[in-house]
N, CA, C and O atoms as a GROMACS GRO file, in nm:
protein
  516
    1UNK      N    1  -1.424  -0.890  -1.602
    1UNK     CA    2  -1.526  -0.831  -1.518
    1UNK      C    3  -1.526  -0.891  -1.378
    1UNK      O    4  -1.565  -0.829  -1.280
    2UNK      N    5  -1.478  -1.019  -1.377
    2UNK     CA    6  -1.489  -1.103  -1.207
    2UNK      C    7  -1.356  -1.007  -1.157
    2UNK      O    8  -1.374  -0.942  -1.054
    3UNK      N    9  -1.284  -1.001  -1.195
    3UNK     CA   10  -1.158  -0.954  -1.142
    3UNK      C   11  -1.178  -0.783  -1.082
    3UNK      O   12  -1.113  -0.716  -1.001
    4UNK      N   13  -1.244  -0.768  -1.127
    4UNK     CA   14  -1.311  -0.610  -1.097
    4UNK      C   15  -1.441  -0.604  -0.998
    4UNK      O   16  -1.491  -0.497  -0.966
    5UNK      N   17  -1.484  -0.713  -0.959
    5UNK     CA   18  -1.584  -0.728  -0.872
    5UNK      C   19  -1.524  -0.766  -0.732
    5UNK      O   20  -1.553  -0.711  -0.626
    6UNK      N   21  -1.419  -0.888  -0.752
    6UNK     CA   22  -1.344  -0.898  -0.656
    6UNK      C   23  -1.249  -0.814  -0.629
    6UNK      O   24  -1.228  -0.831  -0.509
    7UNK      N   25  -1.166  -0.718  -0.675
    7UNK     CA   26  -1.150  -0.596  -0.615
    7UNK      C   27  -1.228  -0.508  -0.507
    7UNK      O   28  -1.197  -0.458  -0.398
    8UNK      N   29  -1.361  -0.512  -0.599
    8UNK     CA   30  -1.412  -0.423  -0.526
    8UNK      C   31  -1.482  -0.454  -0.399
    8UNK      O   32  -1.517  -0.367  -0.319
    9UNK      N   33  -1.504  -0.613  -0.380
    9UNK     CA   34  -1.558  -0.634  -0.292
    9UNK      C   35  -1.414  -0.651  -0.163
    9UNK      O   36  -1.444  -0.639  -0.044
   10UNK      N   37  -1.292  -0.674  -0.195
   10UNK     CA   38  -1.160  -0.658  -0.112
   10UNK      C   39  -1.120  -0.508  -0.050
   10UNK      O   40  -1.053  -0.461   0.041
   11UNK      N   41  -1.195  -0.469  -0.148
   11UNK     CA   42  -1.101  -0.296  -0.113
   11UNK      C   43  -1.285  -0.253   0.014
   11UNK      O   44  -1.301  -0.196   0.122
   12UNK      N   45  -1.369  -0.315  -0.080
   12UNK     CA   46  -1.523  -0.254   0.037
   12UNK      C   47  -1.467  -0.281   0.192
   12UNK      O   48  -1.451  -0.200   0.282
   13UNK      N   49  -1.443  -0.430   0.191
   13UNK     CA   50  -1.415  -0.526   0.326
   13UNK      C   51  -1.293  -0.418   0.442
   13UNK      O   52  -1.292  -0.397   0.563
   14UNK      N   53  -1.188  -0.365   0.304
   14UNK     CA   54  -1.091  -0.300   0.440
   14UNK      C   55  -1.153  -0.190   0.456
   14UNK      O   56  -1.158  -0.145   0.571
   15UNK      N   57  -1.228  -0.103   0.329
   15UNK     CA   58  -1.284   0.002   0.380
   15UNK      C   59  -1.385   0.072   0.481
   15UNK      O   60  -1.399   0.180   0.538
   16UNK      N   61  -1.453  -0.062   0.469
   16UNK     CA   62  -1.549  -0.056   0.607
   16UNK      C   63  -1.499  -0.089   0.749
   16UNK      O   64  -1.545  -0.052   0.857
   17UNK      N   65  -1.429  -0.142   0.730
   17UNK     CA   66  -1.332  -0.189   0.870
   17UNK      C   67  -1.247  -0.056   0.939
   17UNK      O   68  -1.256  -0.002   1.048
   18UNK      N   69  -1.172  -0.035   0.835
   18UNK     CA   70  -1.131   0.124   0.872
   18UNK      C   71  -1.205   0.284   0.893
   18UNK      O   72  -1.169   0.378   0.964
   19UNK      N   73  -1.313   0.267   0.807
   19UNK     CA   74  -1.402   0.337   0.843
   19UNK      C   75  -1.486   0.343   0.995
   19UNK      O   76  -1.490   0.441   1.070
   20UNK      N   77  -1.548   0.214   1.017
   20UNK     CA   78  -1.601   0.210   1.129
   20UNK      C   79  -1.521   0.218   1.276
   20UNK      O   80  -1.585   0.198   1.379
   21UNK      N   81  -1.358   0.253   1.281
   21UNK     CA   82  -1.277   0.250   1.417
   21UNK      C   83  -1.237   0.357   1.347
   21UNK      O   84  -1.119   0.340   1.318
   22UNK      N   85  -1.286   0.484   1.296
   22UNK     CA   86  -1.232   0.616   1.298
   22UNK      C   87  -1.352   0.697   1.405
   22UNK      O   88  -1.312   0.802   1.456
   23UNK      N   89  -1.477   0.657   1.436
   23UNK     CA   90  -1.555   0.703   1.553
   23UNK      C   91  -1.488   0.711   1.657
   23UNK      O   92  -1.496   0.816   1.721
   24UNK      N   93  -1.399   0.602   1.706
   24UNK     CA   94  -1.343   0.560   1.852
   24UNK      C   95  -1.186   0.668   1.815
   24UNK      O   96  -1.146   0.713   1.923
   25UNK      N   97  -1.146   0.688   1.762
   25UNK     CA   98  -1.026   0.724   1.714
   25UNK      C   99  -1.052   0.886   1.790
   25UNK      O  100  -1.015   0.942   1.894
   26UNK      N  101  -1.138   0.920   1.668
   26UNK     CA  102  -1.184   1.069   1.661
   26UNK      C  103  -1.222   1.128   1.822
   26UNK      O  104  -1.174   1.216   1.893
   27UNK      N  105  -1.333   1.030   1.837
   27UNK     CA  106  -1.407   1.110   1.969
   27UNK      C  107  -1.319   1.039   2.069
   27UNK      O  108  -1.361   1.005   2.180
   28UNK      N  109  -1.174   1.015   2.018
   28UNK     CA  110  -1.146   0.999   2.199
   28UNK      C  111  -1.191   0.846   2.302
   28UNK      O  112  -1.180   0.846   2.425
   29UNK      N  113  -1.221   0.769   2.251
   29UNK     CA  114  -1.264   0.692   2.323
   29UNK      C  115  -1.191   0.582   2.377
   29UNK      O  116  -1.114   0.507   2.317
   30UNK      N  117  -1.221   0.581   2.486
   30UNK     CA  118  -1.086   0.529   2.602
   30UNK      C  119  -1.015   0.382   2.547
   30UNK      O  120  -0.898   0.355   2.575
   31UNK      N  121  -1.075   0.321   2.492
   31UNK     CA  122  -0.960   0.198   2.455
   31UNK      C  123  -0.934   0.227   2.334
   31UNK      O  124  -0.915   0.130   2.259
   32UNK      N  125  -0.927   0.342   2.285
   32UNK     CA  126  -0.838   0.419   2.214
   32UNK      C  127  -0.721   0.522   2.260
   32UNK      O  128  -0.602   0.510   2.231
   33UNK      N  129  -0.745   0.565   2.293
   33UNK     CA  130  -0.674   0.665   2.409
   33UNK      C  131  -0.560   0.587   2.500
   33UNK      O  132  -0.443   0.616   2.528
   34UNK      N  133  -0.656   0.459   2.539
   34UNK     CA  134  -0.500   0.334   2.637
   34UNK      C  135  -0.414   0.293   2.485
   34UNK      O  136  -0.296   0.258   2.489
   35UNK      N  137  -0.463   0.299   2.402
   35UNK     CA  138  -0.352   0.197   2.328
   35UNK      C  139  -0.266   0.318   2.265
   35UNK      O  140  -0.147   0.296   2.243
   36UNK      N  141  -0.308   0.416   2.242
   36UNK     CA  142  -0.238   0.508   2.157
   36UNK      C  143  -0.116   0.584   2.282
   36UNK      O  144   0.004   0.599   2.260
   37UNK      N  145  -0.174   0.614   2.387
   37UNK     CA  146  -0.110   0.619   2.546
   37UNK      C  147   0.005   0.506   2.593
   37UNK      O  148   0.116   0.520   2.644
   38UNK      N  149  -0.067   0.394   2.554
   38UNK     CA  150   0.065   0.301   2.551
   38UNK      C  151   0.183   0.278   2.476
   38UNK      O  152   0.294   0.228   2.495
   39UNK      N  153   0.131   0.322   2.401
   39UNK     CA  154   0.277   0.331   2.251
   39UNK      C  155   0.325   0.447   2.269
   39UNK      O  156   0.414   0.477   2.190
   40UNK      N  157   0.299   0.521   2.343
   40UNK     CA  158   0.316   0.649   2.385
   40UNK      C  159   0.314   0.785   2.281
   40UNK      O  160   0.406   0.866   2.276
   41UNK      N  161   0.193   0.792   2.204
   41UNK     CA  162   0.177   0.865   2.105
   41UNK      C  163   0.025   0.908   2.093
   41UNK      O  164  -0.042   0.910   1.990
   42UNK      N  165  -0.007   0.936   2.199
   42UNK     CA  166  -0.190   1.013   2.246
   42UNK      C  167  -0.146   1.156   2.254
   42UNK      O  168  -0.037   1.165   2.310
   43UNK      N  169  -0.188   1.254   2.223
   43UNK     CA  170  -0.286   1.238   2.073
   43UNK      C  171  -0.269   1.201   1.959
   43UNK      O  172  -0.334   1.132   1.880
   44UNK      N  173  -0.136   1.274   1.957
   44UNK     CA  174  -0.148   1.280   1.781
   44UNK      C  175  -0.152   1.188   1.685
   44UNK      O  176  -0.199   1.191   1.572
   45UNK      N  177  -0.077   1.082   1.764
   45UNK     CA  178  -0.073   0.932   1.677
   45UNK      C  179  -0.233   0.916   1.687
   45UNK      O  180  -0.281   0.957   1.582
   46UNK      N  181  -0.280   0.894   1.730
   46UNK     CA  182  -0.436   0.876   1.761
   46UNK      C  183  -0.534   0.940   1.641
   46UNK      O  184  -0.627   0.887   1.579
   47UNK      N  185  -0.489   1.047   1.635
   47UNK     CA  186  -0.535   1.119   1.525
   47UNK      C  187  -0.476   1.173   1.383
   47UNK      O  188  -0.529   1.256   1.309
   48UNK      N  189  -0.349   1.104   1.365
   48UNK     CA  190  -0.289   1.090   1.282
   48UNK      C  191  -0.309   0.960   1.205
   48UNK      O  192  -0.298   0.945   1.083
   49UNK      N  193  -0.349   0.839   1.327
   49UNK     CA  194  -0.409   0.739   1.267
   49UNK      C  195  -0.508   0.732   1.199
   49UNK      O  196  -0.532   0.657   1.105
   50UNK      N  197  -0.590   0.838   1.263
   50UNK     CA  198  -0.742   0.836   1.211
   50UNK      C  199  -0.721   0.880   1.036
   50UNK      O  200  -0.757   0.817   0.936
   51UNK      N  201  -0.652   1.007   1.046
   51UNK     CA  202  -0.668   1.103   0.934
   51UNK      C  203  -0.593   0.980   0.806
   51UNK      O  204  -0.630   0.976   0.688
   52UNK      N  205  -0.505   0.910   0.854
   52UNK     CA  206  -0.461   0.826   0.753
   52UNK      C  207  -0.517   0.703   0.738
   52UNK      O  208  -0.474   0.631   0.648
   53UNK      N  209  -0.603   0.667   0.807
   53UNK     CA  210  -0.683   0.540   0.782
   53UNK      C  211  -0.790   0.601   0.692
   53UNK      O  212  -0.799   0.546   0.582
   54UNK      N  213  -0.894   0.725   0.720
   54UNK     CA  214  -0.996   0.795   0.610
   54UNK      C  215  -0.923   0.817   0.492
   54UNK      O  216  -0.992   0.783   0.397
   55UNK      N  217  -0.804   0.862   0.454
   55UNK     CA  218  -0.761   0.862   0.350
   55UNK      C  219  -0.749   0.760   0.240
   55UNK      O  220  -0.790   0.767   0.124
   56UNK      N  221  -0.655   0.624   0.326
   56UNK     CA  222  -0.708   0.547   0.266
   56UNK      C  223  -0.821   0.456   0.204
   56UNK      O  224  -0.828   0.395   0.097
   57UNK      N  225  -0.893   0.469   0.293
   57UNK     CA  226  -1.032   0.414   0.288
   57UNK      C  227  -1.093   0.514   0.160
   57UNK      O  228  -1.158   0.471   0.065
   58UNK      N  229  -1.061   0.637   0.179
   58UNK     CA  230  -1.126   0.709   0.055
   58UNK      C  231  -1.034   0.654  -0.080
   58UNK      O  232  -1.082   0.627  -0.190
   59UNK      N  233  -0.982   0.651  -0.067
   59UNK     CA  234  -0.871   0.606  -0.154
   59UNK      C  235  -0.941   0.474  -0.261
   59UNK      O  236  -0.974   0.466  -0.380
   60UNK      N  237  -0.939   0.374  -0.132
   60UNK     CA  238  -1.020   0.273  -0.197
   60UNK      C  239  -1.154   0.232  -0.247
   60UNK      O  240  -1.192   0.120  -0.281
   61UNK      N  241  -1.214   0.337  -0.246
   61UNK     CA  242  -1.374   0.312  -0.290
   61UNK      C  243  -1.341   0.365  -0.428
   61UNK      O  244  -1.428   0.318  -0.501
   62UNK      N  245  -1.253   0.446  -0.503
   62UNK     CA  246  -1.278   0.447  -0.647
   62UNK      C  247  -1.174   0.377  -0.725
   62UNK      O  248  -1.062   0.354  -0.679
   63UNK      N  249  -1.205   0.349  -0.823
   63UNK     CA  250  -1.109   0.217  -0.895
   63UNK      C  251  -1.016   0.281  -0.933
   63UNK      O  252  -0.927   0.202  -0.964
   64UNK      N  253  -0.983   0.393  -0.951
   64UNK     CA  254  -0.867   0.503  -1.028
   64UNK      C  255  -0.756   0.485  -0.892
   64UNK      O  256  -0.646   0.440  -0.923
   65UNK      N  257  -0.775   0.512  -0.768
   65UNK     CA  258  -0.734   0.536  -0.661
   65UNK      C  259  -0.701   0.396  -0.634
   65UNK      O  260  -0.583   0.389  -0.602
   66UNK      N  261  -0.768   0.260  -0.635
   66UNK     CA  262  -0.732   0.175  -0.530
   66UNK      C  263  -0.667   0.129  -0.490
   66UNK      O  264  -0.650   0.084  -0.377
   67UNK      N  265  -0.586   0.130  -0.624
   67UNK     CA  266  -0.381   0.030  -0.578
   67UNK      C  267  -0.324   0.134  -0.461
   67UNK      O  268  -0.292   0.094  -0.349
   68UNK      N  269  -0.314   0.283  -0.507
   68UNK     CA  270  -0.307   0.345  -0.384
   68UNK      C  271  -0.357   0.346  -0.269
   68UNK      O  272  -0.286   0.384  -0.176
   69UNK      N  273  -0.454   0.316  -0.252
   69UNK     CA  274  -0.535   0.331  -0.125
   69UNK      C  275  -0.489   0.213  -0.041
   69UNK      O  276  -0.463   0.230   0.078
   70UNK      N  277  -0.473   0.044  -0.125
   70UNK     CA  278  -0.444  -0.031  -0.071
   70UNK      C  279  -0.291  -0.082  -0.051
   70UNK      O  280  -0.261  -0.186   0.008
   71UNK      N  281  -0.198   0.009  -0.111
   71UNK     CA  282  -0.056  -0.005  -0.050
   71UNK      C  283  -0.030   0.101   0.065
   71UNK      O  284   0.060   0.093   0.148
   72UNK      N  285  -0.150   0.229   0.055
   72UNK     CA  286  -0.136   0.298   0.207
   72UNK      C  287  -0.159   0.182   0.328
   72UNK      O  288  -0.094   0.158   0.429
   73UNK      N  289  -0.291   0.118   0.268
   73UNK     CA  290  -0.357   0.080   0.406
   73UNK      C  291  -0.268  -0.037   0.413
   73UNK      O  292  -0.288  -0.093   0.521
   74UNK      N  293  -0.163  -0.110   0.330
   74UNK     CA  294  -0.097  -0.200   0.395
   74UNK      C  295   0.039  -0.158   0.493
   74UNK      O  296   0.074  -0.237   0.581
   75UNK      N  297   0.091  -0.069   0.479
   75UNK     CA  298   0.164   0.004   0.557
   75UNK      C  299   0.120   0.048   0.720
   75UNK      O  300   0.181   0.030   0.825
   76UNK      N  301  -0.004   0.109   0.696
   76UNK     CA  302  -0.106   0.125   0.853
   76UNK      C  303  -0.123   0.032   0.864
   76UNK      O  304  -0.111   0.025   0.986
   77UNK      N  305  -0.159  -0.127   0.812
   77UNK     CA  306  -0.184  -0.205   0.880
   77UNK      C  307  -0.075  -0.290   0.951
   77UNK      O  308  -0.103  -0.362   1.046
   78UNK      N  309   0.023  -0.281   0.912
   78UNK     CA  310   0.177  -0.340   0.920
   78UNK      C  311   0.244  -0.241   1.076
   78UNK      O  312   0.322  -0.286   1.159
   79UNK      N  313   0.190  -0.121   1.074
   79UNK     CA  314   0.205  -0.057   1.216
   79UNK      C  315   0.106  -0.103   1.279
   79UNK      O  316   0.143  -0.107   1.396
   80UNK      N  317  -0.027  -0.150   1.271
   80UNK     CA  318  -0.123  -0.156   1.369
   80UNK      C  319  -0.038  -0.332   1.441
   80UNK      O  320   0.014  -0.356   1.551
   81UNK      N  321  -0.057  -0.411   1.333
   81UNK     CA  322   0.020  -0.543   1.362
   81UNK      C  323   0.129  -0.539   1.438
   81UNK      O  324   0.126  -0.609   1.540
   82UNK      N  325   0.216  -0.482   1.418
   82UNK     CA  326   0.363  -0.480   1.507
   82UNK      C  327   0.313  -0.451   1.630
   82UNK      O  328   0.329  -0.513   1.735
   83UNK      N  329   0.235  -0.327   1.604
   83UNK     CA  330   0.250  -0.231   1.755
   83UNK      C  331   0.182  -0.392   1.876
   83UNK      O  332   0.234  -0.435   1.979
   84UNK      N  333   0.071  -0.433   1.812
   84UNK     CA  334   0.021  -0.595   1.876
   84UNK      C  335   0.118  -0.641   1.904
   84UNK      O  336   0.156  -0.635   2.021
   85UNK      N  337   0.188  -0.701   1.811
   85UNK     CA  338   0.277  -0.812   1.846
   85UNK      C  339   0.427  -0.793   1.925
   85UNK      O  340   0.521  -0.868   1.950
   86UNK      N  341   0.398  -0.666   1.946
   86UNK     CA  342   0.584  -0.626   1.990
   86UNK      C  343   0.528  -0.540   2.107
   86UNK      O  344   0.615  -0.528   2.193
   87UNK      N  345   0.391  -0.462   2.147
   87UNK     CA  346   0.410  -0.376   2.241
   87UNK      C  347   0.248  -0.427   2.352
   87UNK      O  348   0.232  -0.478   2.463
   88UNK      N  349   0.162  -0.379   2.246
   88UNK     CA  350   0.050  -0.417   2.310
   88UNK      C  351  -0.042  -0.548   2.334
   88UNK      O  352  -0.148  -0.549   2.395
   89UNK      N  353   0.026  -0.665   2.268
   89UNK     CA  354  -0.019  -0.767   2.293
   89UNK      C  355  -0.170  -0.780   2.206
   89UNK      O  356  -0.259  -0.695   2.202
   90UNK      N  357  -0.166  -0.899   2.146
   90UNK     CA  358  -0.292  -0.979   2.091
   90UNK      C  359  -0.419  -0.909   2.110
   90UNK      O  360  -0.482  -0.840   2.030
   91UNK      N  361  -0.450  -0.947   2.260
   91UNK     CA  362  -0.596  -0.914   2.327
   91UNK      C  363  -0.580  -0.770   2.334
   91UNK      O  364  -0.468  -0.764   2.284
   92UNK      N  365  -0.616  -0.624   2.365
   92UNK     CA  366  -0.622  -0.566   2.418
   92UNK      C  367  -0.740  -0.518   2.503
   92UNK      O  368  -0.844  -0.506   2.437
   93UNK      N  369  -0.750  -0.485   2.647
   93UNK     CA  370  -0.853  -0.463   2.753
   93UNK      C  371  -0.982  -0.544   2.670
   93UNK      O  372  -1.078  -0.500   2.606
   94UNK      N  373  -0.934  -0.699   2.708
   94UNK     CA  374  -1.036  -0.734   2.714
   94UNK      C  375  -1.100  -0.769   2.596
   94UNK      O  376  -1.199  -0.842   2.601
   95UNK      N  377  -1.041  -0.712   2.449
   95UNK     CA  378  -1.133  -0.697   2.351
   95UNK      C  379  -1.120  -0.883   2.247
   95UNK      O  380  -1.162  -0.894   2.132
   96UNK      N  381  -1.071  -0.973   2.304
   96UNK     CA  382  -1.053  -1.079   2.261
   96UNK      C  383  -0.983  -1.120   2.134
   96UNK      O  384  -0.997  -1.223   2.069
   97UNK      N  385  -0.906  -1.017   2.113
   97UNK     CA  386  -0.832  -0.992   1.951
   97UNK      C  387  -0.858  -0.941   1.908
   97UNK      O  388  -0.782  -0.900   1.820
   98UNK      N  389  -0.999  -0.882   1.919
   98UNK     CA  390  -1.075  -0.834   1.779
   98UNK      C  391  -0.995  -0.707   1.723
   98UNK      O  392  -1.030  -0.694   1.605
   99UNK      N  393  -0.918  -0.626   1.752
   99UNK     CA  394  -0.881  -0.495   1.692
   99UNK      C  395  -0.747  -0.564   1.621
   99UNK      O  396  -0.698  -0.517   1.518
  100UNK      N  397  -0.695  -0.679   1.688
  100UNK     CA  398  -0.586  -0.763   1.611
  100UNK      C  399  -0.660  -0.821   1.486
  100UNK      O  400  -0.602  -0.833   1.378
  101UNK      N  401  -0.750  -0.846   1.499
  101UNK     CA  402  -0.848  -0.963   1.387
  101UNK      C  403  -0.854  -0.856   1.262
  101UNK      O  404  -0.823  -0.878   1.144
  102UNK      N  405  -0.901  -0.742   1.317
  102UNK     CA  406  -0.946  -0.659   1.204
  102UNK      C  407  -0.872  -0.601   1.119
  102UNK      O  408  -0.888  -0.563   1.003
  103UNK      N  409  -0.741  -0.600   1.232
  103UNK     CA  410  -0.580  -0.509   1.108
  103UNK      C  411  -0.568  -0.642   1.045
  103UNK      O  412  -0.548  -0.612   0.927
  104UNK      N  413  -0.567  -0.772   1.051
  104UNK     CA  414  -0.532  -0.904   0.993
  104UNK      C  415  -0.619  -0.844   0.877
  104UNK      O  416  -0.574  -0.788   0.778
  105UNK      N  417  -0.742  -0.865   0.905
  105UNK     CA  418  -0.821  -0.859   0.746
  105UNK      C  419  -0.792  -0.780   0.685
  105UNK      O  420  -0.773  -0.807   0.566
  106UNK      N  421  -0.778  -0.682   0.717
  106UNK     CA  422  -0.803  -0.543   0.634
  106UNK      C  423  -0.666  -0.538   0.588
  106UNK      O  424  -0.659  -0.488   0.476
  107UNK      N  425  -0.559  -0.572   0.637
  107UNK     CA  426  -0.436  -0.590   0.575
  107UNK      C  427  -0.407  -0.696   0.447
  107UNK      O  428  -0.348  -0.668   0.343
  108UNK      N  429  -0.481  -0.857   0.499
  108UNK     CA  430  -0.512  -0.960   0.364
  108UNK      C  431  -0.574  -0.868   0.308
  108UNK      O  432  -0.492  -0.818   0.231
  109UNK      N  433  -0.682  -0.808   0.296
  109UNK     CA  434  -0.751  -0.796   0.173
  109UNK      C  435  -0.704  -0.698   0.102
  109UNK      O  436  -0.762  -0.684  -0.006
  110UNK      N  437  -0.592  -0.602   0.133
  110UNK     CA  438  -0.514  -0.478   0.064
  110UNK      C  439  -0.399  -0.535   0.026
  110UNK      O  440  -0.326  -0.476  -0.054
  111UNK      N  441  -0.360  -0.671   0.083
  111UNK     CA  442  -0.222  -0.724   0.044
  111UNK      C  443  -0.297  -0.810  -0.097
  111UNK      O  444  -0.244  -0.786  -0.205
  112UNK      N  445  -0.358  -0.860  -0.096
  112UNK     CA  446  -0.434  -0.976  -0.199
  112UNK      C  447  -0.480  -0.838  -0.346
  112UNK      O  448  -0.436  -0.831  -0.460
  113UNK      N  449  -0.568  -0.759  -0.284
  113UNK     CA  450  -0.558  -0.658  -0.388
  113UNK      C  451  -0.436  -0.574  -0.476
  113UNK      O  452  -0.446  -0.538  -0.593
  114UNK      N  453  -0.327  -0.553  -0.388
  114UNK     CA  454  -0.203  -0.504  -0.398
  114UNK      C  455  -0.170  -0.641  -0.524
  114UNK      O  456  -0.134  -0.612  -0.638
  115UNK      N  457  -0.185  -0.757  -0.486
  115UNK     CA  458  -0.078  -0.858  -0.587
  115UNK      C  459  -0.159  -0.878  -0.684
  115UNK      O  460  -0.090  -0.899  -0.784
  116UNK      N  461  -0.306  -0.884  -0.717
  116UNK     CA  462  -0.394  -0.887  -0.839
  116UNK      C  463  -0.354  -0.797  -0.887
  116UNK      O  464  -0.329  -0.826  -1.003
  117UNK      N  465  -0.316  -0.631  -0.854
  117UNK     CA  466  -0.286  -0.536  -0.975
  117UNK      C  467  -0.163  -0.515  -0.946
  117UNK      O  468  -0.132  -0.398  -0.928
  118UNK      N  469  -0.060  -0.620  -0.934
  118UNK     CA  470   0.052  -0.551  -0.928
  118UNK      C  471   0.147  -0.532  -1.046
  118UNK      O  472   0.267  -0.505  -1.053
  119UNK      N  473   0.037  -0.558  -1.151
  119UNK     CA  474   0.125  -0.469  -1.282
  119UNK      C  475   0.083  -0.364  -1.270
  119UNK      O  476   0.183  -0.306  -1.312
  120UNK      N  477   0.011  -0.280  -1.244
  120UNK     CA  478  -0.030  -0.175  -1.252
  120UNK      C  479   0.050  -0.052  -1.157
  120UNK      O  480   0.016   0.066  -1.159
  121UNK      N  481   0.180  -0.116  -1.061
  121UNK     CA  482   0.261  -0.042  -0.970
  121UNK      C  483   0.342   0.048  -1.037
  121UNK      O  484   0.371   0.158  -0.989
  122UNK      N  485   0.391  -0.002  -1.180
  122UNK     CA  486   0.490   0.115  -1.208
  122UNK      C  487   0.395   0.217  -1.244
  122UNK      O  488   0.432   0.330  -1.215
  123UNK      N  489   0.280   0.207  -1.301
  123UNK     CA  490   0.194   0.308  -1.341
  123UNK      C  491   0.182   0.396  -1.249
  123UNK      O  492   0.192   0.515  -1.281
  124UNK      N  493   0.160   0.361  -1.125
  124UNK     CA  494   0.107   0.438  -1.039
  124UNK      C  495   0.191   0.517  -0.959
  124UNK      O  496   0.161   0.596  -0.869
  125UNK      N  497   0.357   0.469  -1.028
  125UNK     CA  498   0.486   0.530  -0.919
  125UNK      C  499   0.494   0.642  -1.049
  125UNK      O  500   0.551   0.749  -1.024
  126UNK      N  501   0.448   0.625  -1.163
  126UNK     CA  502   0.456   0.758  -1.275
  126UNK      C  503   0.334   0.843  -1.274
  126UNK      O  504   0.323   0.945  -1.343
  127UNK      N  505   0.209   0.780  -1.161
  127UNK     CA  506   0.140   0.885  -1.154
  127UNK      C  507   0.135   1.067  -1.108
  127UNK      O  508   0.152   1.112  -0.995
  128UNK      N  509   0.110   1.138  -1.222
  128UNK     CA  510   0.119   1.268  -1.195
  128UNK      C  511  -0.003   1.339  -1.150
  128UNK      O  512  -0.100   1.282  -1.201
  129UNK      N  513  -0.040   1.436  -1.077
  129UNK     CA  514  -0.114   1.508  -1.030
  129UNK      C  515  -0.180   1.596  -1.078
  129UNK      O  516  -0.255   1.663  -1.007
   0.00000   0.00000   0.00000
């Protein structure tokens, strides 16, 4: 039962994180728009990000879904990280890391969830629809 609480409180942590930077995503909002502009992929990356960060995030709020949800969101988070460390730098305008800080967490806590059920991977590569 602990092992199922701490799941859920790992998979809540990225889900709210990703949830709450799909506002800025969606409506456009300018230090969204510079970073997605800088990688040179405004719009659609912008909103391709969005649509695949809600997915996952939906993904992870039910326990049937979560290994999925959290090997999506380690993949988006593994692009959000690079794109930092190879294009846009640590800080961006100003924001003191924080959009770096947040792919960090939300990536530990889908990578840490990912290795607690990672018997459960072949299951989920035989999951049918």
């Amino acid at each position: 039962m602990k092992s199922n609480k701490m799941d859920l409180i790992l998979s809540i942590i990225a889900a709210i994180i990703m949830l709450q930077t799909l506002f800025y995503k969606f409506s456009a909002n300018p230090e969204s728009t510079y970073i997605f502009s800088t990688l040179g992929i405004e719009p659609w990356g912008r909103i391709a990000a969005g649509i695949s960060e809600l997915i996952a995030s939906l993904l992870l709020i039910f326990n049937r879904t979560r290994l999925m949800g959290a090997l999506m969101a380690i993949g988006i988070m593994l692009g959000a990280i690079a794109a930092h460390l190879f294009v846009l730098g640590i800080v961006v305008k100003e924001d003191g890391g924080l959009l770096f800080t947040l792919a960090l967490i939300t990536f530990m806590s889908c990578a840490i969830l990912a290795f607690r059920n990672r018997d459960k991977i072949p299951q989920l590569l035989r999951l049918k629809f």
